[in-house]
C-alpha positions as CSV (number, residue, x, y, z in Angstrom):
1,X,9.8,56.1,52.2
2,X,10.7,59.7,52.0
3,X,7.9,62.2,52.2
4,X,7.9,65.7,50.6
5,X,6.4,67.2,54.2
6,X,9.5,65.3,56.1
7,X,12.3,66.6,54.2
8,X,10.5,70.5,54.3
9,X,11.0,69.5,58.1
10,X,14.4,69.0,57.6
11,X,14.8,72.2,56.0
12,X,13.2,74.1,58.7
13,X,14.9,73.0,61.4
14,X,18.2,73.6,59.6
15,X,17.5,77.2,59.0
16,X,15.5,77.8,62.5
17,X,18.2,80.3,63.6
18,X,19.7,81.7,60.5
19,X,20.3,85.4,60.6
20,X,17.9,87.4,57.5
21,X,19.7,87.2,54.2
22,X,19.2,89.1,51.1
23,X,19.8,88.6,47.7
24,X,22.4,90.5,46.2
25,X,22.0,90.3,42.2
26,X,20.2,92.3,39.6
27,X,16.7,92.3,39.5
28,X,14.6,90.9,36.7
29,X,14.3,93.1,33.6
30,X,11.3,93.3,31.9
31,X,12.4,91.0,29.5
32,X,13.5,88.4,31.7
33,X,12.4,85.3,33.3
34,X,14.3,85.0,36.4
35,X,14.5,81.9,37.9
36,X,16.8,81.7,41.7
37,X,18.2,78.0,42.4
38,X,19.2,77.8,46.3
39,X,21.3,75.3,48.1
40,X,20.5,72.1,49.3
41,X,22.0,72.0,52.3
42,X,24.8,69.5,51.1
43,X,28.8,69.3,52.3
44,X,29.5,70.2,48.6
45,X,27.7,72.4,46.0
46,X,27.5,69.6,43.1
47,X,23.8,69.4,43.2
48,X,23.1,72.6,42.5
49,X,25.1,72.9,40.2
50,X,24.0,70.2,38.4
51,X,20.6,72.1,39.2
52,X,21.5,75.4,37.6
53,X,23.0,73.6,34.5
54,X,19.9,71.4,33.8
55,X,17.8,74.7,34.0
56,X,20.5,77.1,31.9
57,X,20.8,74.0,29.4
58,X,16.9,73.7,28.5
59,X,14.8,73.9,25.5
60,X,13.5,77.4,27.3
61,X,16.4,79.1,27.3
62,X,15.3,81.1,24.6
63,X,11.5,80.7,25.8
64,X,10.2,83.9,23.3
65,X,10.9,87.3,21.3
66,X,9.5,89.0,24.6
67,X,11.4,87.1,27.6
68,X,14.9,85.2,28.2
69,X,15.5,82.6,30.8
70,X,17.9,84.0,34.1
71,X,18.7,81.4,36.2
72,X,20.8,82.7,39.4
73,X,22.0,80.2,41.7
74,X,22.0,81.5,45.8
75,X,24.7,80.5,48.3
76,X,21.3,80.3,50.6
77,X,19.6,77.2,51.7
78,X,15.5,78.3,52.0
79,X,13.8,78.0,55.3
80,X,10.4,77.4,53.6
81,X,8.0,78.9,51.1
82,X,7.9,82.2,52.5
83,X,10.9,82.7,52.7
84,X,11.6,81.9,49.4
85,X,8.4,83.6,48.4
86,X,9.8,86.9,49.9
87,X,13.4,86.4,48.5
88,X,11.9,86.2,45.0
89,X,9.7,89.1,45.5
90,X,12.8,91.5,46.6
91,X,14.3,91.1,43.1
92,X,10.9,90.1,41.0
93,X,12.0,86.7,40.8
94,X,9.2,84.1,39.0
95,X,10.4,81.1,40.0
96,X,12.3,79.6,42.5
97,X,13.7,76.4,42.6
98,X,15.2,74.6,46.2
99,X,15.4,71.9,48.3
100,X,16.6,70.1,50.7
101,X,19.4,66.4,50.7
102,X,19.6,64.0,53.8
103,X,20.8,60.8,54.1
104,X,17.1,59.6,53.0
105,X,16.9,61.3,49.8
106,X,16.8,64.6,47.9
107,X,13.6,66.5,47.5
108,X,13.3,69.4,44.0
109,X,10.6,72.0,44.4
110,X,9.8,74.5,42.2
111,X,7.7,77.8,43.6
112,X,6.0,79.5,41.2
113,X,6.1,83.3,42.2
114,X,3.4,85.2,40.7
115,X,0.9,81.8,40.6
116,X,-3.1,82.3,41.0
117,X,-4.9,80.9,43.9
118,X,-5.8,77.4,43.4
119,X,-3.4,76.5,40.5
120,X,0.1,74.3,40.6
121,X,2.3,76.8,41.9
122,X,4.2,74.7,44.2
123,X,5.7,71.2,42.5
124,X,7.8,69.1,43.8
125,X,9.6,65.6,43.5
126,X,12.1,63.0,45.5
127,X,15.3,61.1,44.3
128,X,15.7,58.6,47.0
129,X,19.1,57.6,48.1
130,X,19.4,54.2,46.8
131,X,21.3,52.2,44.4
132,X,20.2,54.4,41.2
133,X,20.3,57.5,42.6
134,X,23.0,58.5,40.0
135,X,21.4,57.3,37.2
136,X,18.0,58.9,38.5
137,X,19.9,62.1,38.9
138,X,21.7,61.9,35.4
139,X,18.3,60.6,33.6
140,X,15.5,60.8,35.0
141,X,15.5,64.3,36.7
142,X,16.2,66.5,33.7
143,X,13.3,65.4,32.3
144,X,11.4,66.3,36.0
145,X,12.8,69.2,35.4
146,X,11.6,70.2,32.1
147,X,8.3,69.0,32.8
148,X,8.0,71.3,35.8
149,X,9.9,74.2,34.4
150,X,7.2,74.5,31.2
151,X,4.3,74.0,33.5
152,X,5.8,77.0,35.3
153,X,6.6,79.0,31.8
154,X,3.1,78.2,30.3
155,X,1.9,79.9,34.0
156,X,4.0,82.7,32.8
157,X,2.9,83.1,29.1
158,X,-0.9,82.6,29.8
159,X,-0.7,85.3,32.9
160,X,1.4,88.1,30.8
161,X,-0.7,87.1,27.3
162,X,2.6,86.3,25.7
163,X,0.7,84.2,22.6
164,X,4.1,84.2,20.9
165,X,5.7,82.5,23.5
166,X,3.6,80.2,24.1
167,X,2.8,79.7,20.1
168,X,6.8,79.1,19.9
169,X,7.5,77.3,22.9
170,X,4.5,75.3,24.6
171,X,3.2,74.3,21.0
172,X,6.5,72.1,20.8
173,X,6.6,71.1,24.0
174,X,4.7,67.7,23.3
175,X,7.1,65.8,21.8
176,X,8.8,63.8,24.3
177,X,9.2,60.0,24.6
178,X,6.8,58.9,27.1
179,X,9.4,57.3,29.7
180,X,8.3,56.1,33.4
181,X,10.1,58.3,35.4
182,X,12.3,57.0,38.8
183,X,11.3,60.2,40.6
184,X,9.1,59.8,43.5
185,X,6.0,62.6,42.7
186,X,4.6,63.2,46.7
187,X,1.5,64.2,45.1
188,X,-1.4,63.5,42.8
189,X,-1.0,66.8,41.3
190,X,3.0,66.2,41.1
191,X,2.4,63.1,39.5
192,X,0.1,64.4,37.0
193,X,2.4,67.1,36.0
194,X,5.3,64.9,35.4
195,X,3.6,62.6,32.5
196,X,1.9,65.3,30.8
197,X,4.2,66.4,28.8
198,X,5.3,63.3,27.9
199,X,2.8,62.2,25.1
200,X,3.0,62.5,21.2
201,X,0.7,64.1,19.7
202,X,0.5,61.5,16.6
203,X,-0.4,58.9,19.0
204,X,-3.8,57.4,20.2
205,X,-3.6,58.8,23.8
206,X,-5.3,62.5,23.6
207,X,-8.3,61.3,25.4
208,X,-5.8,60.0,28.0
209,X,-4.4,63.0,28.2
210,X,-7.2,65.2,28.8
211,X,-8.4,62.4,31.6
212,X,-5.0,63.9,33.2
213,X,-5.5,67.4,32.7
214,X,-9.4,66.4,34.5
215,X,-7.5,65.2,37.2
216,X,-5.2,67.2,37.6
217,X,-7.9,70.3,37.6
218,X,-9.5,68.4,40.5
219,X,-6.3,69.4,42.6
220,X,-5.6,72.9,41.1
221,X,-9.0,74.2,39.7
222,X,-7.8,78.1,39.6
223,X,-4.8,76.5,37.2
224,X,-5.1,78.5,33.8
225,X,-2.1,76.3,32.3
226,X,-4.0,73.0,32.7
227,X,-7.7,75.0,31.6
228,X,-5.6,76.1,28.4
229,X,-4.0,73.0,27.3
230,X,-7.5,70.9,28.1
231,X,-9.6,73.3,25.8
232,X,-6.9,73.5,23.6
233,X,-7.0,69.6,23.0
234,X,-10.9,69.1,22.8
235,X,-11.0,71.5,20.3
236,X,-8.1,70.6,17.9
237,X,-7.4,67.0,18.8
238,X,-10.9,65.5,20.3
239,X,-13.2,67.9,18.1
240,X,-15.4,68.5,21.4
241,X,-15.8,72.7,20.6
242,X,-18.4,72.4,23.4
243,X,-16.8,71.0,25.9
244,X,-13.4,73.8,24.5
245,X,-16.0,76.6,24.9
246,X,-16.3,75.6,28.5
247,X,-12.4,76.4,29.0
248,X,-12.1,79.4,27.5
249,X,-15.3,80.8,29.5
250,X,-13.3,79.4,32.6
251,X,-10.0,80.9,31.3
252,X,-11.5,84.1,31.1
253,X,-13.0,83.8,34.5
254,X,-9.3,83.3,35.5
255,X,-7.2,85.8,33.5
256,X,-10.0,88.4,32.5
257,X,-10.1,89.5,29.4
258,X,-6.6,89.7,27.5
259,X,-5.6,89.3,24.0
260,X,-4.9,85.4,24.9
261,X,-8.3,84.6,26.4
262,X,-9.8,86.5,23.7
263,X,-7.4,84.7,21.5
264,X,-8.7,81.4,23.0
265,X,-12.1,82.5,21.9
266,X,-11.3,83.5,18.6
267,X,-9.6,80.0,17.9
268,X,-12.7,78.0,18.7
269,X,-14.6,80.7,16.2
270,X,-12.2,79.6,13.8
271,X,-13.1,75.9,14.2
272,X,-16.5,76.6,14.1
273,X,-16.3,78.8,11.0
274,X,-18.3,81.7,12.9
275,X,-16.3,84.6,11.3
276,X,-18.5,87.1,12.4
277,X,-17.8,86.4,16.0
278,X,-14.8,86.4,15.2
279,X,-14.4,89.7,13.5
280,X,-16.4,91.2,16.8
281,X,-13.8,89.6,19.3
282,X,-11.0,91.0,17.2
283,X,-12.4,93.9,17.8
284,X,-11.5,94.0,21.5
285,X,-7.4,92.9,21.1
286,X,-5.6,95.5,22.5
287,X,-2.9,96.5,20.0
288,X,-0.7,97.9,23.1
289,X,-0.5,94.8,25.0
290,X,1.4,91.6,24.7
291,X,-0.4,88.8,22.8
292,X,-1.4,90.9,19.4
293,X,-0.1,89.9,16.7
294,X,-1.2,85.9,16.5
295,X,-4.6,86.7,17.3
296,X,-4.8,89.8,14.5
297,X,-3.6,87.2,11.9
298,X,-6.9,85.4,13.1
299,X,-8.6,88.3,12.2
300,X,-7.1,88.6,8.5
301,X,-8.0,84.9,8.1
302,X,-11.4,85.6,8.8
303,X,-11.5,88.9,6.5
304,X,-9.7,86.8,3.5
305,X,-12.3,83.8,4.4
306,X,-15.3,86.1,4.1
307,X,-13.6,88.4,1.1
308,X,-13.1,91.7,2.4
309,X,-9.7,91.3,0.5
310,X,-9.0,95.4,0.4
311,X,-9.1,95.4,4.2
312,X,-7.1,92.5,4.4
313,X,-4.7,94.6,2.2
314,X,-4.9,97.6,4.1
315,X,-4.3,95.8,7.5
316,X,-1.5,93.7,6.4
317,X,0.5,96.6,5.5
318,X,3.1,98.3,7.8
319,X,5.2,96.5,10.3
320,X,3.3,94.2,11.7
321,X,3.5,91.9,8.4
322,X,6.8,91.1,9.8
323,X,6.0,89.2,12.3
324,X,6.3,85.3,11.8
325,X,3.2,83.7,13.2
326,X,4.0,79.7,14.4
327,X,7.2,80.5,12.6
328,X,5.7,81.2,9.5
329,X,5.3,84.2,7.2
330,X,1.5,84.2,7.6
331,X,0.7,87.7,6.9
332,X,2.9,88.3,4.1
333,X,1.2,85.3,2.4
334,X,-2.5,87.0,3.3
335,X,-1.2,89.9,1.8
336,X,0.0,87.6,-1.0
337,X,-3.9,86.5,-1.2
338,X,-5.1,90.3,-2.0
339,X,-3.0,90.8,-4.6
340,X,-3.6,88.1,-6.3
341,X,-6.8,88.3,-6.2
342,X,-7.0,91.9,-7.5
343,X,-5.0,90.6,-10.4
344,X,-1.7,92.5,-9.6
345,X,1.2,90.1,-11.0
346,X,3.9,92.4,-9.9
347,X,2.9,93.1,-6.7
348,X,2.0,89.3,-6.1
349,X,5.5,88.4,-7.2
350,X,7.0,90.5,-5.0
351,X,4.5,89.6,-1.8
352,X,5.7,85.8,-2.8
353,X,9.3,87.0,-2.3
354,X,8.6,88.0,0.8
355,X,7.1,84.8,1.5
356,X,9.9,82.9,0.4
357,X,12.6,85.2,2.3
358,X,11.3,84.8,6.1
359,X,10.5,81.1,5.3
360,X,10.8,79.4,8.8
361,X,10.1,76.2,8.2
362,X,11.5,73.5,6.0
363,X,7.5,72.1,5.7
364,X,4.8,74.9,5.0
365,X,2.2,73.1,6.1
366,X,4.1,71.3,9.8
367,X,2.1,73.2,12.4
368,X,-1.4,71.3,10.9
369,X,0.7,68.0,11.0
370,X,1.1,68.5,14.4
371,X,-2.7,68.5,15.4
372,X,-5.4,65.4,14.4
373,X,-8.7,68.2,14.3
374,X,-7.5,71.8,12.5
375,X,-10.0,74.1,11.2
376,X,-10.1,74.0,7.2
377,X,-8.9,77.3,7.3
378,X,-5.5,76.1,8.5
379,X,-5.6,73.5,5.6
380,X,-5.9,76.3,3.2
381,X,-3.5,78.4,4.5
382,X,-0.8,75.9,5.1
383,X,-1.4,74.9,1.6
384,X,-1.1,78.6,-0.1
385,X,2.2,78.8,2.0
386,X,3.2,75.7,0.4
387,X,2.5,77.1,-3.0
388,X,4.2,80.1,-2.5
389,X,7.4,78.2,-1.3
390,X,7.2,75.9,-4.1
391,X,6.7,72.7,-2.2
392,X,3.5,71.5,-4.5
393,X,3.1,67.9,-3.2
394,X,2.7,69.3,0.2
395,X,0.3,72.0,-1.0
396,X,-2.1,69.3,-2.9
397,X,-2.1,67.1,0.4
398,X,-3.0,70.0,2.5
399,X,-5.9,71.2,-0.1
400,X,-7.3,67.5,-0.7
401,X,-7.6,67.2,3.8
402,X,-9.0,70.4,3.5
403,X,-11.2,69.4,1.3
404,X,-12.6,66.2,3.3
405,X,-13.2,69.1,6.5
406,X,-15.2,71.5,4.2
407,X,-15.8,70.3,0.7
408,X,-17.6,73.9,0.2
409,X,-14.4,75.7,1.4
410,X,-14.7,78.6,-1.4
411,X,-10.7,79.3,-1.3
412,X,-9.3,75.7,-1.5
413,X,-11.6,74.7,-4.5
414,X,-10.3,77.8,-6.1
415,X,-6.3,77.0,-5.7
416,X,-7.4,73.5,-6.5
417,X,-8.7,75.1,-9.9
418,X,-5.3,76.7,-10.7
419,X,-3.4,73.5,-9.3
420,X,-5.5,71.7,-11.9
421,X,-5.2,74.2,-14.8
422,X,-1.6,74.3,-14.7
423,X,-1.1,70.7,-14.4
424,X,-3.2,70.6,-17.7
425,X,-6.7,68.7,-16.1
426,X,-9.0,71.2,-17.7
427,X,-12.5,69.1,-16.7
428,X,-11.3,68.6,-13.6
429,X,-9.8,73.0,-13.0
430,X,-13.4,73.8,-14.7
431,X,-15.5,72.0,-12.1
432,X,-13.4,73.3,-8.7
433,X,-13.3,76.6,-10.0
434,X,-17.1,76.7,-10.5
435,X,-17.4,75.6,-7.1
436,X,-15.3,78.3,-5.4
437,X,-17.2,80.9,-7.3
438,X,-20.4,79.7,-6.8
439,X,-19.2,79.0,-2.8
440,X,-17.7,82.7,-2.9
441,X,-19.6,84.8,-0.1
442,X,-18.9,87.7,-2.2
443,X,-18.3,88.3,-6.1
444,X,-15.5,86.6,-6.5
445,X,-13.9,88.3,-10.1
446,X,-11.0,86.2,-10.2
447,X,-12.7,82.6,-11.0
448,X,-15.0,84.1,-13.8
449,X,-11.4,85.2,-15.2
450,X,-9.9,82.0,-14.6
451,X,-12.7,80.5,-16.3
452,X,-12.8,82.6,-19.0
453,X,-9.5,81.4,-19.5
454,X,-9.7,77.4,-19.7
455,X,-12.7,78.0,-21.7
456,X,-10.8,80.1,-24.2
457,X,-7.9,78.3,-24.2
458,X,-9.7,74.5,-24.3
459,X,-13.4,74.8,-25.3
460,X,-13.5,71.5,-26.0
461,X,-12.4,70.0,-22.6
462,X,-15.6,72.0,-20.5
463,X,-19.0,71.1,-20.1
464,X,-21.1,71.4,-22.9
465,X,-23.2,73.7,-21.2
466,X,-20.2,76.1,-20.2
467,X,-20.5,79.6,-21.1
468,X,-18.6,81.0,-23.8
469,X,-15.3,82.9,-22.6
470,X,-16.7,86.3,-23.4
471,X,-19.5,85.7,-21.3
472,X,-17.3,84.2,-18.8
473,X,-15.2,87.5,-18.8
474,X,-18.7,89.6,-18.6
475,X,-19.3,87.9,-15.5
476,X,-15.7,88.9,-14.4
477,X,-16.6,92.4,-15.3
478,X,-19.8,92.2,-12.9
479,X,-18.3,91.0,-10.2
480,X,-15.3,93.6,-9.9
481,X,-18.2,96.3,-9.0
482,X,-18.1,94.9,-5.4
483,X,-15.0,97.2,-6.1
484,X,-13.9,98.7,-8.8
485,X,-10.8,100.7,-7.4
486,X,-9.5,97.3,-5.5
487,X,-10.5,95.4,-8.4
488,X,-8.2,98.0,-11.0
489,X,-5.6,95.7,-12.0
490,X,-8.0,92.7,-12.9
491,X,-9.8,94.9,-14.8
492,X,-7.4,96.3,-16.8
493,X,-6.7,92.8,-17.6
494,X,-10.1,91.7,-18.2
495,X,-10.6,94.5,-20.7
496,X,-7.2,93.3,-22.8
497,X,-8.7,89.9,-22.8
498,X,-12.2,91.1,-24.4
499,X,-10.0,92.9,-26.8
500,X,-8.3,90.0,-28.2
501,X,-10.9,87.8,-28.2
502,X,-12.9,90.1,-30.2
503,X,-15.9,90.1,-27.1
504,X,-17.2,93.2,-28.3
505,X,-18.3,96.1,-25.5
């Protein structure tokens, strides 16, 4: 059987006296991921072209707003990794994929350029020559190639703290059809790459994947990808946030500390509901640096979650609300949250337009679908987007999971308040109202106004026991001191209310 060490040996020899050679193309822009593709040795080029096609032809080649995929093929056939290493390095090449084809077989390996000690950054696999090398070729080494090419993009997002890369791209990478690939994987680690990313995340195998990702850590420990995606899972699919917190410590061992390892951090904060520790790593993002925007929308989460809604309003303002986050309009719908708690119908209607207008996704709520163990707070927020894009069904489902996660959840009792108001359940809008206000961490103005409404409006359909709607709307008034120039608008509206009812001072 072919070996991986055999055909290097091949390619050695066939290169022993070749004169130096240099690469004559543009270098790599800062904005670019450039990948070289050499020659195979072959009478005829149609392997690499084939090669180059596959690459240029992948789900990457758009991998993020910050980088596009470059794939250069080289009328050179590699000696070896340094060579190859040195090559990329002359024209700040990341990747490099080459090879070598004999009578035995054909060998794929793909270099990663810039890759930390100990981690995958050399993978390779084999098509033998036999009866199904063309069909192996045709079916079965795209999918190699994928496989290997996001291992070697998830290198690049995690060392450059592209969050929005890999948010956009390596979030939707695990999707494929579990299939048993014909190529020949020369190693464990080879082998372990090619069938992880070939799981659905909807399926029972999670555990069996993070088994792989042990393994495959065995061979690579220094690899950040495999460290990422392992803590990633434990936290969100496995619910293991100890064994998570273990990975990002060993992440940030790896990478220092950058926006995405804080990032990483801040993530299992929002699992645990620790907001505070939260708020305090949020303090350390670097607003220059790649990797900013995602893990600030943590950081508004965790201010709309603990009610500091005026800084949520103040933050959320400026350009950096128009940044999609997981290809949704996330901080346009915080910003939606501030207003409407503040009372402001105008300016709500027109944050919900905005909502509406840089809609990404045909289901609001499709990025907690696509993990088993989400923080509550995803719930919610899926949910309000849901509402806001006028997808109700969707919004109830996400409110009621939310619900089962953290039946205390202050924010999801209170939209389940309005969901029931307006769909006419007053008993039933009474009681999850009460709940969010009494849940609130801070006054919460807008539920004793809400209240004073279905109280008004149906007396006879609340508890017994209920307050009358003027006292309700007194409570209102209490609870906008926390702050009365935020709280304007709901005042304002509060002292209409008294009026008409005939409340008195």
């Amino acid at each position: 059987m072919l070996v991986g060490a055999a055909i290097v040996a091949v390619a050695v020899s066939r290169n022993a006296a070749a004169t130096p050679y240099s690469l004559s193309i543009a270098p790599a822009q800062p904005d670019e991921y450039l990948v070289l593709v050499g020659q195979w040795g072959a009478e005829n080029d149609s392997f690499e072209r084939r090669i180059v096609q596959t690459l240029r032809s992948s789900d990457a080649a758009v991998i993020s707003s910050h980088v596009r995929l470059r794939v250069e093929p080289i009328e050179h056939v590699f000696a070896d990794d340094a060579e190859a290493q040195s090559l990329a390095n002359s024209v700040g090449a990341h990747l490099v994929v080459y090879g070598v084809e004999d009578a035995v077989g054909v060998e794929v390996v793909f270099q990663d350029i810039y890759a930390e000690p100990d981690s995958a950054s050399r993978l390779h696999f084999i098509i033998p020559k036999n009866e199904q090398f063309n069909s192996i070729a045709t079916e079965d080494m795209p999918v190699a190639m994928r496989n290997f090419l996001t291992s070697m993009l998830l290198h690049h997002f995690l060392r450059t703290s592209d969050i929005d890369g890999l948010a956009g791209f390596g979030f939707g990478i695990m999707d494929g059809e579990a299939v048993n690939l014909r190529v020949i994987p020369p190693s464990d680690l080879d082998r372990h790459i090619l069938n992880m990313y070939q799981w659905q995340p909807g399926q029972d195998n999670v555990s069996s994947m993070t088994d792989t990702l042990t393994d495959a850590l065995r061979v690579a420990p220094g690899d950040p990808t495999l460290v990422f995606l392992r803590g990633f899972l434990e936290a969100f699919y496995n619910g293991n946030i100890g064994r998570a917190r273990v990975d990002a410590d060993r992440l940030r061992q790896l990478l220092g500390e950058t926006n995405l390892t804080l990032w990483m951090d801040m993530n299992i904060s929002l699992a645990e509901r620790d907001y505070a520790r939260l708020l305090a790593l949020s303090e350390r993002l670097d607003p220059t640096k790649l990797g900013y925007s995602i893990p600030f929308s943590y950081r508004q989460m965790a201010l709309v979650m603990t009610g500091d809604f005026a800084r949520v309003q103040a933050e959320t303002s400026g350009s950096i609300r128009e940044q999609p986050i997981f290809g949704l309009p996330v901080y346009d719908a915080l910003a939606a949250i501030a207003v409407q708690m503040q009372g402001d119908d105008t300016a709500f209607e027109g944050a919900a337009a905005r909502v509406n207008a840089n809609r990404d996704l045909s289901d609001a709520t499709g990025f907690i679908s696509s993990i088993n163990n989400p923080p509550a707070d995803f719930y919610f927020l899926g949910g309000y987007i849901a509402e806001l894009t006028n997808t109700p069904l969707v919004s109830l489902l996400a409110y009621q999971g939310g619900l089962r996660v953290a039946s205390a959840h202050y924010l999801i009792n209170w939209r389940l308040g309005v969901f029931n108001s307006e769909a006419g359940n007053v008993p039933l809008a009474y009681q999850f109202l009460s709940a969010a206000r009494d849940a609130a961490p801070v006054p919460f103005p807008i539920a004793a106004y809400q209240l004073a409404w279905l109280t008004h409006d149906d007396p006879d359909a609340v508890p017994v026991e209920a307050p009358s709607a003027c006292i309700w709307l007194a409570r209102a008034t209490a609870d906008t001191d926390a702050d009365l120039t935020f709280y304007a608008p709901l005042i304002a509206r509060i002292d209409a209310a008294r009026a008409a009812w005939d409340c008195g001072g």
